[in-house]
SEKOLMAR-923257 format. One line per 10 residues: number of its first residue (from 1); their letters; for each residue x, y, z of C-alpha. Coordinates in steps of 0.02 Angstrom, whole numbers, plus 32768, in hexadecimal, padded with zeros to 4 digits. Example, Ala and Ser with C-alpha at 12.3 -4.5 7.8 and 13.67 -1.06 7.14 Angstrom:
<sites>
1	as	8267:7F1F:8186 ~ 82AC:7FCB:8165 .
</sites>
This chain:
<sites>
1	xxxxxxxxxx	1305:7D62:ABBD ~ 1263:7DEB:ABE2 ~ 128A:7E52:AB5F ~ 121A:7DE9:AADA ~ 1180:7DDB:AB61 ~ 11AD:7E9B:AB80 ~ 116F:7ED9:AADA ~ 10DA:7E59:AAB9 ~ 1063:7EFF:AB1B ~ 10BC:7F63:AA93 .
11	xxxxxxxxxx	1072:7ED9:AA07 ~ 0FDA:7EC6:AA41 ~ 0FB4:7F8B:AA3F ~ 1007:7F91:A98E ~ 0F84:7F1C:A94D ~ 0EF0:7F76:A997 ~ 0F30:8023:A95C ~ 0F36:7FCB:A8AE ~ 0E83:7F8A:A8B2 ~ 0E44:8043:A8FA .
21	xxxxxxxxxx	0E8F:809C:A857 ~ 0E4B:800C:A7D9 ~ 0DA0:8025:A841 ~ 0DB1:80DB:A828 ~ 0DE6:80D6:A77B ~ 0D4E:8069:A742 ~ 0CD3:80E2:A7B5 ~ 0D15:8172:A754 ~ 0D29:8126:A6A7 ~ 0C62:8128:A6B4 .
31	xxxxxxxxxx	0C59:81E2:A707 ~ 0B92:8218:A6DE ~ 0B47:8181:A6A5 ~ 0AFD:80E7:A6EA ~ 0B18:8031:A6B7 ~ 0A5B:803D:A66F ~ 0A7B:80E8:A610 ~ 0B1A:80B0:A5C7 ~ 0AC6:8007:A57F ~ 0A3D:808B:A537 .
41	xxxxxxxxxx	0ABB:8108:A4EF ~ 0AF7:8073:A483 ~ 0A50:8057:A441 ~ 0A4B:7FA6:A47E ~ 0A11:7F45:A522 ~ 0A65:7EA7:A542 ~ 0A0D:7E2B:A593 ~ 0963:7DA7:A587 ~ 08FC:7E43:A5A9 ~ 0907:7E8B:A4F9 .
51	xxxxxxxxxx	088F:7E50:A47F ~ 083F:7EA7:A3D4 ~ 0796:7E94:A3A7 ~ 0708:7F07:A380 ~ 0680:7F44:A40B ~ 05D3:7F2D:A3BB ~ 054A:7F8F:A411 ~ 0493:7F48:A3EB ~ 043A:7FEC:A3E9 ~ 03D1:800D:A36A .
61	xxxxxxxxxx	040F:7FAC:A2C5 ~ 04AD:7F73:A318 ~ 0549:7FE8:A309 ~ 0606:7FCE:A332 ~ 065B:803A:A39B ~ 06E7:80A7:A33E ~ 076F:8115:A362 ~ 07A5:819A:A2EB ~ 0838:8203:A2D2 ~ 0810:82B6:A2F7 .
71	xxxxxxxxxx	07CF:8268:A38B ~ 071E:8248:A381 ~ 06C0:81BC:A3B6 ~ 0617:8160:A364 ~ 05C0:80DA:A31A ~ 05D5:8081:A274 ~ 0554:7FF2:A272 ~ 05D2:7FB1:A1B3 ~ 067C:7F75:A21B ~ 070B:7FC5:A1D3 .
81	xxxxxxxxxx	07B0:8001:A1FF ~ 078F:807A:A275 ~ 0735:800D:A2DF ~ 07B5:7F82:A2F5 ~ 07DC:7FB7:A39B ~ 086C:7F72:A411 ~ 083E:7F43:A4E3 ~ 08C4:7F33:A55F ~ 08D2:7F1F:A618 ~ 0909:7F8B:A686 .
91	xxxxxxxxxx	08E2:7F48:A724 ~ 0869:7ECF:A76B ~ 079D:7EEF:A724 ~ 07EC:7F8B:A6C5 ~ 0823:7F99:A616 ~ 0856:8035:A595 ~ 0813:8031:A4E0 ~ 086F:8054:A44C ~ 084C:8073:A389 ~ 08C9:8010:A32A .
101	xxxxxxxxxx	08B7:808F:A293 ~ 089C:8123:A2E8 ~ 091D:80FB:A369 ~ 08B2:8164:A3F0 ~ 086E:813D:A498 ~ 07B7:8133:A4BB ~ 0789:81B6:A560 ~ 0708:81F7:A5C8 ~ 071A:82AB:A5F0 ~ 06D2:82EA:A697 .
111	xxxxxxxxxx	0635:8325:A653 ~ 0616:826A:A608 ~ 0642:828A:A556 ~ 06A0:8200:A4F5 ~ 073D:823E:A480 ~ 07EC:81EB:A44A ~ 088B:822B:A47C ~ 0939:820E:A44A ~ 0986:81F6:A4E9 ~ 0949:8178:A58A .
121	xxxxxxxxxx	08F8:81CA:A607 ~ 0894:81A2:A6C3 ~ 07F6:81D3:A63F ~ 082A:813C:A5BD ~ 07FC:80C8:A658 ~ 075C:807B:A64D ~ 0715:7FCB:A6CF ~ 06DE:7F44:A66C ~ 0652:7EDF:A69C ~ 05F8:7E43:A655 .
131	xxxxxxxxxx	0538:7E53:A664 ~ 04B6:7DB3:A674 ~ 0497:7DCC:A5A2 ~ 0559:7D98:A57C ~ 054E:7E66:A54B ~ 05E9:7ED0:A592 ~ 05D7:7F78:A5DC ~ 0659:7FF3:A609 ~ 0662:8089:A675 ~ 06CB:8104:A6AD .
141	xxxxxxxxxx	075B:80EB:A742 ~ 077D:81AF:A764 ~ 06D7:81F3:A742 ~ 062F:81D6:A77E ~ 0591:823B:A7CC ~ 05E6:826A:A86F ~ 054E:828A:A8B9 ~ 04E0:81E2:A89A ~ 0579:8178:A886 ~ 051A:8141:A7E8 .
151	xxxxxxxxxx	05A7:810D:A755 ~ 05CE:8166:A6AF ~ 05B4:80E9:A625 ~ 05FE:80D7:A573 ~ 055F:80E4:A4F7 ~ 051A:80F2:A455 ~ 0460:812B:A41E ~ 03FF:80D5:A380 ~ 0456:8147:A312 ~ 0512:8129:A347 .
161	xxxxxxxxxx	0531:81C1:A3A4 ~ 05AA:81A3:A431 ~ 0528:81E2:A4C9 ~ 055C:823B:A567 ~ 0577:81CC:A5FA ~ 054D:824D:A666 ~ 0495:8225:A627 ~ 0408:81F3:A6A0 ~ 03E0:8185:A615 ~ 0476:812B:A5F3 .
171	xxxxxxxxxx	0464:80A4:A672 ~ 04B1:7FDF:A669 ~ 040A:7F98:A64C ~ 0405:7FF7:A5AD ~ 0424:7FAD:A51F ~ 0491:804D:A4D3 ~ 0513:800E:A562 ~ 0518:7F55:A528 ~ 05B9:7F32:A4BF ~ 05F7:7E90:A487 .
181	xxxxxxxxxx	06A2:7E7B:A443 ~ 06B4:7E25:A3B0 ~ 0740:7DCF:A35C ~ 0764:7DDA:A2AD ~ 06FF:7D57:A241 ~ 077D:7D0C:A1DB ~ 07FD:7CEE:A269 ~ 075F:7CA9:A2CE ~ 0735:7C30:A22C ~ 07F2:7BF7:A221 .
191	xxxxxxxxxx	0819:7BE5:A2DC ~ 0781:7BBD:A342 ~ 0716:7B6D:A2D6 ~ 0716:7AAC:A2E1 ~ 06B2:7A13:A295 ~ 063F:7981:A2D5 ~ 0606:78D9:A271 ~ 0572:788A:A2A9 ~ 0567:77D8:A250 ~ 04AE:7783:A269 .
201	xxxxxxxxxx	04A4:76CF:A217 ~ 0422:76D2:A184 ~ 0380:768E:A189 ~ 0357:75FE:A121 ~ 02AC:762B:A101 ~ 02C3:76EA:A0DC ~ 0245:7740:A076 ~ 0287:77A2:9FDA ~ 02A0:784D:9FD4 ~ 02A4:78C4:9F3A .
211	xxxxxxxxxx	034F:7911:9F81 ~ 03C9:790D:9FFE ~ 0409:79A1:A059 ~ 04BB:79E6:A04D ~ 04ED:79C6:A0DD ~ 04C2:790B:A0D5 ~ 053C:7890:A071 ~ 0511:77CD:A05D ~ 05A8:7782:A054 ~ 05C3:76CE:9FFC .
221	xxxxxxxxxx	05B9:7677:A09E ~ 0503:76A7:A0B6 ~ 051C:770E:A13C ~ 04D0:77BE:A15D ~ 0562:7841:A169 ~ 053A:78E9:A1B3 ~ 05BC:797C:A1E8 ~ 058A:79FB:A248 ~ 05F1:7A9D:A256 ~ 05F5:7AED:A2F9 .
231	xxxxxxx	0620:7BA2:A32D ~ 064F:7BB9:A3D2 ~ 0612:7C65:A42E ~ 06A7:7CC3:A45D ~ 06BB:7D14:A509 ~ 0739:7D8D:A545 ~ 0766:7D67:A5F3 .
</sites>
């Protein structure tokens, strides 16, 4: 009659024992690598964090940020392939940049100069902040001026050149820090674009005019068409 209640202790240890080993097995299937670094190995991040665009810096003419493949980093003020670049989160106010062609991370070395790498690193971390001129800047996480506390800043110069954040004068009220990511045009034109009719009754006593503009249409009603297309300005956030 106790036997059955007898081994239920027995059970109850068999099931933990079980978990412990699956635990174990899981911990180990992992070994060197983090839940972050294995995403990264794969070459994608999943989540709402990831989004492509291009970073536009208003310096000088205007040039796009762009990542190459033996690892250098500039300016192209044309947007081309280079510069379609890919931004992911990778934890709250920090995101990594990647070059979808070049498939290379953007970094900050410790003596502030900007290169790509082929592998994510605590340099591929950069803060992300939105400035009062809907302009982005982004700085370092790992290195900085230790002495001033003041923050190492991505940067170009009027002629495209990727500039050292160590720099005195890169600074975020300067405009070489001021990026603004930008989707591409056609997907904007075919997704967020949207339209709005404004129909005004037609005055009776109208005077006439030698031609009508295109965007005007008198329909046979009498009434005044006029569409409007509206662009919505895009924010990352």
């Amino acid at each position: 009659m106790n036997a059955p209640f007898s081994l239920f202790p027995f059970a109850v240890q068999l099931i933990f024992a079980t978990v412990s080993v699956s635990a174990a097995a899981i911990t180990g299937s992992l070994g060197y690598l983090s839940l972050e670094d294995h995403d990264l190995d794969k070459g994608s991040v999943s989540g709402s964090g990831r989004r492509t665009c291009r970073l536009y810096c208003r310096v000088g003419i205007g040039f796009h940020l762009q990542i190459h493949t033996d690892g250098r980093v500039n300016g192209s003020h044309e947007p081309n392939q280079l510069s379609v670049l890919e931004l992911f989160a990778v934890s709250q106010g920090v995101i990594g940049v990647r070059g979808v062609h070049s498939n290379r991370f953007l970094a900050m070395n410790k003596r502030g100069r900007l290169h790509a790498v082929e592998r994510f690193t605590d340099d591929c971390r950069f803060r992300e902040r939105f400035q009062e001129n809907s302009y982005n800047t982004y700085s370092s996480v790992l290195h900085r001026n230790h002495r001033t506390g003041r923050s190492w800043y991505v940067a170009l110069n009027k002629r495209g050149r990727a500039k050292m954040g160590s720099s005195p004068r890169v600074k975020s009220q300067h405009v070489s820090t001021h990026f603004l990511p930008r989707l591409n045009v056609h997907d904007l034109q075919s997704q967020q674009g949207f339209s709005v009719t404004d129909r005004t009754k037609d005055r009776r006593k109208s005077r006439p005019q030698p031609s009508q503009p295109s965007s005007v249409v008198v329909n046979t009603a009498g009434k005044k068409v006029q569409t409007v297309k509206y662009w919505p300005k895009f924010r990352f956030g």
